[in-house]
TORDREN-39884 format. One record per residue: residue in one letter; y, x, z of N, C-alpha, C, O, CB in turn. Coordinates in steps of 0.001 Angstrom, whole numbers, padded with zeros to 6 digits, always signed. Glycine has a CB too. Layout:
aYXZYXZYXZYXZYXZ...
# end
This chain:
x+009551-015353-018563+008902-015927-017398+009531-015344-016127+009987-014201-016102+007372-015661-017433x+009540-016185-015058+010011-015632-013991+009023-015048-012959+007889-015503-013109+010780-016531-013464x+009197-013848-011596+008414-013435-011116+007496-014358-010533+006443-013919-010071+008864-012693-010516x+007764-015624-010490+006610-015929-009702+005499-016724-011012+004298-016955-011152+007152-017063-008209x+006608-016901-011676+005417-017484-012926+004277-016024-013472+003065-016071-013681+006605-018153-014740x+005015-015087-013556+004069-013724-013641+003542-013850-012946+002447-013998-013488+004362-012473-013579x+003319-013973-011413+002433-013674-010436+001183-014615-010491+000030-014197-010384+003132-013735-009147x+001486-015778-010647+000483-017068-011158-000229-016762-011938-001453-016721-011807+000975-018211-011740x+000640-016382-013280-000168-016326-013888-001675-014818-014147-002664-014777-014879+000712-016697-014754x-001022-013713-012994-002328-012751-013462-003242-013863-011887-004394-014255-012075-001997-010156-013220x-002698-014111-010865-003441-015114-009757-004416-015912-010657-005574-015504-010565-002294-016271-008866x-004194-017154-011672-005128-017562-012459-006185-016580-013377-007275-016815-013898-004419-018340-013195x-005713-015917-013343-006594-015104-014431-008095-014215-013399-009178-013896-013889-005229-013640-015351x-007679-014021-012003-008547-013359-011348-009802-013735-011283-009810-014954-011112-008192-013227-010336x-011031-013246-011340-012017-013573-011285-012528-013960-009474-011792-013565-008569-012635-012526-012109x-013896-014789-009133-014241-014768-007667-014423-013223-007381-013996-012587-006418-015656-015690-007298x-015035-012859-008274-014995-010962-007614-013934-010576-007373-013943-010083-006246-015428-009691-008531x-012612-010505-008007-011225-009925-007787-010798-010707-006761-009993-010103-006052-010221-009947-008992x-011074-012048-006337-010075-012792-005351-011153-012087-004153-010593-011307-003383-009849-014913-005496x-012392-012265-003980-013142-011873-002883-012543-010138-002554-012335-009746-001406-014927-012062-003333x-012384-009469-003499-012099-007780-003311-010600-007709-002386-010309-007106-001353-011844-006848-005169x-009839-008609-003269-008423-008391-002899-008278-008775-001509-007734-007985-000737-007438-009175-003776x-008823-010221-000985-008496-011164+000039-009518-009882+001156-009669-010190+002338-009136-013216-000301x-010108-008583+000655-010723-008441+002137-010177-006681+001852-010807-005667+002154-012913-008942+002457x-009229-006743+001383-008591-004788+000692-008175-004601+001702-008693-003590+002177-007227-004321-000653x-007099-005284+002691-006286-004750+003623-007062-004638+004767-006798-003737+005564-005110-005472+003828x-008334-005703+005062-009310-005017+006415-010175-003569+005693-010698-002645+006315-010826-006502+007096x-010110-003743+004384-011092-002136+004302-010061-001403+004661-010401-000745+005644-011837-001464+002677x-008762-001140+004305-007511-000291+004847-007643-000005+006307-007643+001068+006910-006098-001069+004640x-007784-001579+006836-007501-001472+008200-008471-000617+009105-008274+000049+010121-007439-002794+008687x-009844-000949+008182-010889+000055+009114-010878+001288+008758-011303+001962+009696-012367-000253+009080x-010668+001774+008078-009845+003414+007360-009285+003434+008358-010043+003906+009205-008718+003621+005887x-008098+003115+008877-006961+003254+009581-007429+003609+011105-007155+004630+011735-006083+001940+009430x-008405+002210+011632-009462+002931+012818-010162+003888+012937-010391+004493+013985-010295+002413+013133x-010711+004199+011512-012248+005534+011598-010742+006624+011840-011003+007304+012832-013802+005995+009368x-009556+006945+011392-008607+008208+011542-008484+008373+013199-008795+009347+013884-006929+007929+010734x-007920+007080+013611-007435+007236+014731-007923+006146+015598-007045+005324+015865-006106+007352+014634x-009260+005880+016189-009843+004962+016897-008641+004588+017971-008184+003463+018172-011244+005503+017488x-008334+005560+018472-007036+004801+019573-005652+005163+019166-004844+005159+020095-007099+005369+021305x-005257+005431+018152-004152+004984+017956-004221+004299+016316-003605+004868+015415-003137+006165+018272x-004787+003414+016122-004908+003232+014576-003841+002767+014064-004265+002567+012926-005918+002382+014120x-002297+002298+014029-001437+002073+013831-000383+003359+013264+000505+003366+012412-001297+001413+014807x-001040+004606+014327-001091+006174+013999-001757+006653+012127-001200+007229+011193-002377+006878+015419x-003053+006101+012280-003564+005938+011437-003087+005553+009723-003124+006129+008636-004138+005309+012044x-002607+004141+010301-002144+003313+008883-000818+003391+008301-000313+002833+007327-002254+001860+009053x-000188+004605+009531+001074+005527+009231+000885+006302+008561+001621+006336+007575+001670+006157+010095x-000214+007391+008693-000672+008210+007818-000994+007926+006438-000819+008682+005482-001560+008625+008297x-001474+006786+006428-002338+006109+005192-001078+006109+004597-000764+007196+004112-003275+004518+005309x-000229+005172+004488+001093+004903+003718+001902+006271+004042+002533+006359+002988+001969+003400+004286x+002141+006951+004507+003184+008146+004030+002942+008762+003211+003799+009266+002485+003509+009057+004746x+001422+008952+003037+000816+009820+001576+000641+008569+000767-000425+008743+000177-000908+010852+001713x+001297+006987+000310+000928+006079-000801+001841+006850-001293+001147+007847-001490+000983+004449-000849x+002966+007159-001667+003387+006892-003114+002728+007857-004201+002113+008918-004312+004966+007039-003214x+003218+006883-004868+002108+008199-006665+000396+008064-006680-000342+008226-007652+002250+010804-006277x+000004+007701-005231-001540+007752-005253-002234+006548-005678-001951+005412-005298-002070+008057-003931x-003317+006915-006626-004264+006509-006431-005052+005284-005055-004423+004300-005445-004562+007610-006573x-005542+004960-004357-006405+004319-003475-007385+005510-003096-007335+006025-001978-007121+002997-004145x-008160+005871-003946-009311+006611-003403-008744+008175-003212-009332+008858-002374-010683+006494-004490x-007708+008732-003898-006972+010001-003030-006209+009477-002389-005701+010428-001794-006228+011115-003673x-005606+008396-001968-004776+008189-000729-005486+008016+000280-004981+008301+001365-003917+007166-000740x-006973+007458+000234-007882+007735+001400-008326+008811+001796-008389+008953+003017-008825+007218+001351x-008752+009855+000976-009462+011059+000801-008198+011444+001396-008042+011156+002583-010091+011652-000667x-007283+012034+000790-005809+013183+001505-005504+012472+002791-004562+013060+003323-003980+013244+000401x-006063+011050+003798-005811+010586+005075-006818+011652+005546-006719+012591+006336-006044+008928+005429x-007584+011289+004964-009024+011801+005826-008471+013419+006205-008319+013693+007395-010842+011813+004589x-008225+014299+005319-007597+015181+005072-006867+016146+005823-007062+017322+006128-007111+014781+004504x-005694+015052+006096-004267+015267+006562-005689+015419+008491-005888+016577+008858-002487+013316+006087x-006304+014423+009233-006739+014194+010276-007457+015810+010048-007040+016834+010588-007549+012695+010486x-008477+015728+009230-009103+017358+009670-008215+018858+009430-008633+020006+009285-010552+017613+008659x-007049+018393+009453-006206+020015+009434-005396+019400+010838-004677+020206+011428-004845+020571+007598x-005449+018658+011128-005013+018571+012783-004696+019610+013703-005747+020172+014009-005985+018033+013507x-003775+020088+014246-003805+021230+015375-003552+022584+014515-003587+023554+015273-005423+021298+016288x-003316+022937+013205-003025+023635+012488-001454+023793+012141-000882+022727+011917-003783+023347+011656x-000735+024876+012071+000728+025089+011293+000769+024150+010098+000096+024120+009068+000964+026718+010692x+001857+023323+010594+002112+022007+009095+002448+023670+007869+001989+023950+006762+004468+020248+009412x+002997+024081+008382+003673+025165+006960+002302+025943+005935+001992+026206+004773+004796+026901+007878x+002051+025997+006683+000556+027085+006589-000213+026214+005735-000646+026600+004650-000466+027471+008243x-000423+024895+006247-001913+023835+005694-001374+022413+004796-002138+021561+004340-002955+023049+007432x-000076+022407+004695+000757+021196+004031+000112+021383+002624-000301+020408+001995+002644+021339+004050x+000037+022600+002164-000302+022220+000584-001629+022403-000084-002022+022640-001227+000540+022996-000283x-002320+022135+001454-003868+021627+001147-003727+020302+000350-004215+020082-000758-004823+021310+002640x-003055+019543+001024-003230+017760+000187-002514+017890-000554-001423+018073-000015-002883+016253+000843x-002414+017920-002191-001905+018020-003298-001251+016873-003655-001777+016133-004487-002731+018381-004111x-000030+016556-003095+000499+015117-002771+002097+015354-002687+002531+016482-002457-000179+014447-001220x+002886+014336-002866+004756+014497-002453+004613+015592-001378+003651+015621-000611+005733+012790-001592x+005554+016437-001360+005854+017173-000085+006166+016622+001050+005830+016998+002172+006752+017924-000204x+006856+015664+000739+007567+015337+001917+006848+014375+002324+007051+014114+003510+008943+015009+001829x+005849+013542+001659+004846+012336+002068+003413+013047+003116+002617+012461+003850+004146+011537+000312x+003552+014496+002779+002004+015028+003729+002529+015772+004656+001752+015979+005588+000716+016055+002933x+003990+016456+004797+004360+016778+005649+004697+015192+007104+004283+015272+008261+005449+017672+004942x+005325+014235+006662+005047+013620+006938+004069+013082+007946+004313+012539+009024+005143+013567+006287x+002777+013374+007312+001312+012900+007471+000678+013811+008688+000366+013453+009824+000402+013119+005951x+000596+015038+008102+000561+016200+009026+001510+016013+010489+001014+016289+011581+001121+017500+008120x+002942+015505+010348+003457+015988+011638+002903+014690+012428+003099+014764+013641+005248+016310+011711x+002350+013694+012055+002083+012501+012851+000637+012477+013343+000383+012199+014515+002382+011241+012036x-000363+012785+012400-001248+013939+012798-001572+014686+014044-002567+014627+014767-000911+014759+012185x-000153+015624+014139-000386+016168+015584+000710+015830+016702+001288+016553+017515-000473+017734+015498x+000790+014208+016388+001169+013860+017410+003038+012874+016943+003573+011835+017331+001057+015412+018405x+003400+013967+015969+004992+012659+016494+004552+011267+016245+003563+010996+015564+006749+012765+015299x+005205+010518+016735+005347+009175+016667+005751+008540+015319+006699+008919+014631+006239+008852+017621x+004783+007372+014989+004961+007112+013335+006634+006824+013141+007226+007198+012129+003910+005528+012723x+007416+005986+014447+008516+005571+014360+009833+006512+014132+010919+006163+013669+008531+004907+015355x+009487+007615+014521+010158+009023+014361+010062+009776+012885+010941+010561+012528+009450+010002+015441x+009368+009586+012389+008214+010084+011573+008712+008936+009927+009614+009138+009114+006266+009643+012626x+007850+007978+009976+007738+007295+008712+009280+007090+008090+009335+007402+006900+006938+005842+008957x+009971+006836+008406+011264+006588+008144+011257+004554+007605+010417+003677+007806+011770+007954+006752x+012740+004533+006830+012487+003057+006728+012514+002551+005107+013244+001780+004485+013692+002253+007643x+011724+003111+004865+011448+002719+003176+010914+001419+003198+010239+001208+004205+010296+003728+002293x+010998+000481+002412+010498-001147+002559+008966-001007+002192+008102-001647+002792+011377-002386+001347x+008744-000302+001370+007253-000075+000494+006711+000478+001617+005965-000234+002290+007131+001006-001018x+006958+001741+002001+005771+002268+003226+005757+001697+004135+004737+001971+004768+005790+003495+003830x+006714+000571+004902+006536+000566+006090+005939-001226+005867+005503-001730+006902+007999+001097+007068x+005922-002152+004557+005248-003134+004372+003440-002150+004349+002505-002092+005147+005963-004036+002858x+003549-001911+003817+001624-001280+003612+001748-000647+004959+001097-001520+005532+001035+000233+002011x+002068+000181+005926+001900-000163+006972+001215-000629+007759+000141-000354+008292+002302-000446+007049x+002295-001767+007820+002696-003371+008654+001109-003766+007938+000278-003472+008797+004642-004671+007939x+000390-004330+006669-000532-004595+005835-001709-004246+006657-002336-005146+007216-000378-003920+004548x-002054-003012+006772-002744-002084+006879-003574-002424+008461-004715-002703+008830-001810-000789+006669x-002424-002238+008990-002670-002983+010316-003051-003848+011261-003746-003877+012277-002346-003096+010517x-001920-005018+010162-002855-006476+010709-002917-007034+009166-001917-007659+008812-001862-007863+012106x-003588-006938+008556-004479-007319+007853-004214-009225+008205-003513-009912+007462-005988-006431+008313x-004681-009594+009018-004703-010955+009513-003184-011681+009533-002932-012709+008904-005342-010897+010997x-002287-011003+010315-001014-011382+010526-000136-011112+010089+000917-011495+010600-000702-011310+011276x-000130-010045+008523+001404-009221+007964+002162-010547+007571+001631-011621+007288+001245-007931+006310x+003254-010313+007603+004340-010906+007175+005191-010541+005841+005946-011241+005165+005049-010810+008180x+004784-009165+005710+005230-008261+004821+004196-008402+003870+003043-008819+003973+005467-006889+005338x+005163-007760+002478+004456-007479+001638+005180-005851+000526+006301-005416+000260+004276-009012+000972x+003527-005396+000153+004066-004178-000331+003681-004236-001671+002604-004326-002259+003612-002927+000373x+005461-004122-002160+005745-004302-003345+006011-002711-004318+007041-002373-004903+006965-005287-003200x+004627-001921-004210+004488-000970-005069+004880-001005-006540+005509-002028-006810+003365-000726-004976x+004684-000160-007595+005012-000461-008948+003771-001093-009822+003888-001299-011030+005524+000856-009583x+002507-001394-009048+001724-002326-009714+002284-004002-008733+002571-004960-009451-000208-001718-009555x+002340-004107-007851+003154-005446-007911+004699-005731-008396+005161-006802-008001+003149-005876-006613x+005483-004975-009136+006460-004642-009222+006242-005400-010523+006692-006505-010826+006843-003291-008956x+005406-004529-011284+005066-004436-012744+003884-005865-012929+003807-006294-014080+004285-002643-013125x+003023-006558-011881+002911-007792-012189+003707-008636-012313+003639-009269-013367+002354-008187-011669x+005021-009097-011112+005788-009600-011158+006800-009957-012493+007461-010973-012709+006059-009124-010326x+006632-008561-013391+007424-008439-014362+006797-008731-015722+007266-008961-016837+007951-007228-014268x+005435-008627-015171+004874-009077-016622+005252-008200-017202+005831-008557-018228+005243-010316-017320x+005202-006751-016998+004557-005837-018125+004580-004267-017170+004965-004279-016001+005717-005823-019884x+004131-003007-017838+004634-002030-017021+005868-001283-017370+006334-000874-018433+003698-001190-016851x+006280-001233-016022+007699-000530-016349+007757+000557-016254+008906+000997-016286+008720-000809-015711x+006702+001516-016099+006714+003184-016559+007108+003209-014782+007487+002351-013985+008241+004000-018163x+006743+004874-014683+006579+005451-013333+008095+006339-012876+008144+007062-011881+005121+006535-013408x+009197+006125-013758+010263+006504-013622+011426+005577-013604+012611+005908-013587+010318+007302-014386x+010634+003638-013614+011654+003137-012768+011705+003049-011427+010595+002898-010917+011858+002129-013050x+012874+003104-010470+013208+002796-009323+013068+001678-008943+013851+000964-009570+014153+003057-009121x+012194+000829-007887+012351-000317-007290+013640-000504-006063+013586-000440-004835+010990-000531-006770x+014454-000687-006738+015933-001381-005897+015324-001919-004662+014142-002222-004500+016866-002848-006798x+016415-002006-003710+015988-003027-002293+015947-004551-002823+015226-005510-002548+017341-002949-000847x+016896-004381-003591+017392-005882-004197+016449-006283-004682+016045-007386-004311+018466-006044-005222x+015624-005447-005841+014278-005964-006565+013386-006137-005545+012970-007289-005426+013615-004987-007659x+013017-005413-004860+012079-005898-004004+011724-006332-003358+010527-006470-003105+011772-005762-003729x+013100-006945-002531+013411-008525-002139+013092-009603-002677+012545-010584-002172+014502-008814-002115x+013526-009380-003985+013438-010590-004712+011797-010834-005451+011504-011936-005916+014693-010488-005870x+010871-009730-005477+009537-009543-005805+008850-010031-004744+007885-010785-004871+009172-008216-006109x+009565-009405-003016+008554-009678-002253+008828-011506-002014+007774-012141-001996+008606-008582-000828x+009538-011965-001918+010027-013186-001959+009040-014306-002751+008396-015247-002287+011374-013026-002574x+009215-013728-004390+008243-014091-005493+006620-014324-004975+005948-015330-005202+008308-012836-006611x+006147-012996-004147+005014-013004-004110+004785-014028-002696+003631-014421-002529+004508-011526-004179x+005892-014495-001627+005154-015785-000644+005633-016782-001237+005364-017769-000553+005494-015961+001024x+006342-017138-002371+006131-018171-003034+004906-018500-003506+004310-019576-003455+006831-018165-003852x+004564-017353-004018+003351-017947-004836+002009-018286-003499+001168-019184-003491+002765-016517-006247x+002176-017530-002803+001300-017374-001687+001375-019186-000570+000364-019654-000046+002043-015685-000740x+002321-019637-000504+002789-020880-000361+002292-021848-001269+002014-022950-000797+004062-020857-000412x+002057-021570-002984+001235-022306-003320-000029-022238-003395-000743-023236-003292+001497-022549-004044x-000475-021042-003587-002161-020602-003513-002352-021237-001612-003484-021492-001201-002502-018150-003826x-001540-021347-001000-002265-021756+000407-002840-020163+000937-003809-020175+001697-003798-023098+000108x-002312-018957+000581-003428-017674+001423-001463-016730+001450-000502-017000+000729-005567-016473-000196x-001554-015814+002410-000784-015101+003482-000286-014327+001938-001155-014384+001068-001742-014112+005067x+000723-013782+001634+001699-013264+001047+001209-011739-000176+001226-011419-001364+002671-012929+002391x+000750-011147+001432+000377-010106+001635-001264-009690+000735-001722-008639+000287+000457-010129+003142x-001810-011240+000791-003239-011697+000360-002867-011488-001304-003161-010461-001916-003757-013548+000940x-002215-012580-001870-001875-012726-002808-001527-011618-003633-001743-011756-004837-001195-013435-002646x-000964-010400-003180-000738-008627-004111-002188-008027-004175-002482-007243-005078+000435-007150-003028x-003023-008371-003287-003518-007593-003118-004827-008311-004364-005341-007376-004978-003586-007253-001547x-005301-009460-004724-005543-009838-004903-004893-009838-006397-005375-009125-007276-005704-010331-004054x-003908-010577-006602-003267-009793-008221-003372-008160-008212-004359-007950-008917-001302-010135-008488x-003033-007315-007921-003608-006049-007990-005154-005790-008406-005448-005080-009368-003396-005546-006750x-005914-006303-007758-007196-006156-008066-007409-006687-009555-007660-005975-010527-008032-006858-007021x-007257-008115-009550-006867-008827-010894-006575-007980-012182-007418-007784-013058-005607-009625-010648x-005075-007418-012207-004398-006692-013010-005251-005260-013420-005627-004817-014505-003055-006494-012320x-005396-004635-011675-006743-003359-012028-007476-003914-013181-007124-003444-014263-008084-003088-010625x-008275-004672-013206-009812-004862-013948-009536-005898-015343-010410-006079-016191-011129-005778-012658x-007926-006638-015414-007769-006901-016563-006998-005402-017525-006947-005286-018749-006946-008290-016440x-006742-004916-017005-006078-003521-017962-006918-002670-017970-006831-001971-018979-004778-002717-017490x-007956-002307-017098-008706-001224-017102-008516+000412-016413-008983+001550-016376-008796-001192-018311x-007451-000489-015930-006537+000808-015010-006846+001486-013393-006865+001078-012232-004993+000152-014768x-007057+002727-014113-007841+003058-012807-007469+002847-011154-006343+003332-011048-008008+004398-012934x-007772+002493-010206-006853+002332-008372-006504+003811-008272-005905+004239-007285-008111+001760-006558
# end
């Protein structure tokens, strides 16, 4: 099957609970992203995605929350409070107290789509093609020690506004929404 026929097909399989969860994931992100940083929440949904990879959902929220209350503290000293990539909470921490996410996040396609997601919720263009949309696309899992290529994830994120073009809902809608799907057909924890 090809990625977008994978994508259809966990899309058909979702229940109204999984399409309702998924289609409203990126405004719960987004208001996460405000409660961190009421005026700079873009600050915020920088933070959120520099500590995604490897996480969970509910410790990638928890280690945001986190990263904001060690604020104003030595990154060296308090970095290995959040039990997370090194380089994803250092990261987190230096934006935290202040650098600029653009200085800061670097240009990985995955962090800076969840992001972009995170943000506008309403308007992404992007889509973040983690290793659970990676591994829908593919119709099966590919273990946590493959690499998602630029190339693959071009061609995944591509897959997923196709399908999003036929479902009629934003790109971005559609992962989030198979994600949820895939969560609760495998049993696999967020």
């Amino acid at each position: 099957m090809t990625y977008v026929e994978n994508i259809l097909s966990v899309f058909d399989r979702a229940t109204p609970n999984d399409i309702t969860e998924g289609s409203f994931w990126y405004n719960a992100a987004n208001a996460l992203a405000w409660e961190l940083d009421p005026f700079k929440p873009w600050q915020g949904a920088a933070v959120i995605a520099s500590l995604s990879p490897r996480l969970r959902w509910d410790k990638n929220a928890m280690y945001a929350r986190m990263a904001y209350n060690l604020k104003g503290y030595d990154i060296a000293e308090v970095a290995n409070y959040i039990p997370t990539l090194n380089n994803s909470r250092v990261k987190a921490l230096r934006m935290v107290n202040g650098e600029h996410w653009t200085n800061v996040l670097g240009n990985g396609l995955k962090t800076n789509a969840f992001m972009d997601n995170i943000l506008n919720p309403y308007t992404s263009e992007r889509v973040t093609v983690d290793k659970h949309a990676f591994n829908i696309a593919c119709g099966e899992r590919t273990g946590y020690n493959v690499v998602i290529k630029d190339k693959d994830y071009r061609e995944v994120e591509a897959a997923y506004r196709t399908v999003g073009n036929i479902v009629n809902l934003p790109a971005h809608t559609v992962q989030a929404i198979t994600w949820v799907a895939w969560r609760n057909l495998s049993g696999e924890v967020s």
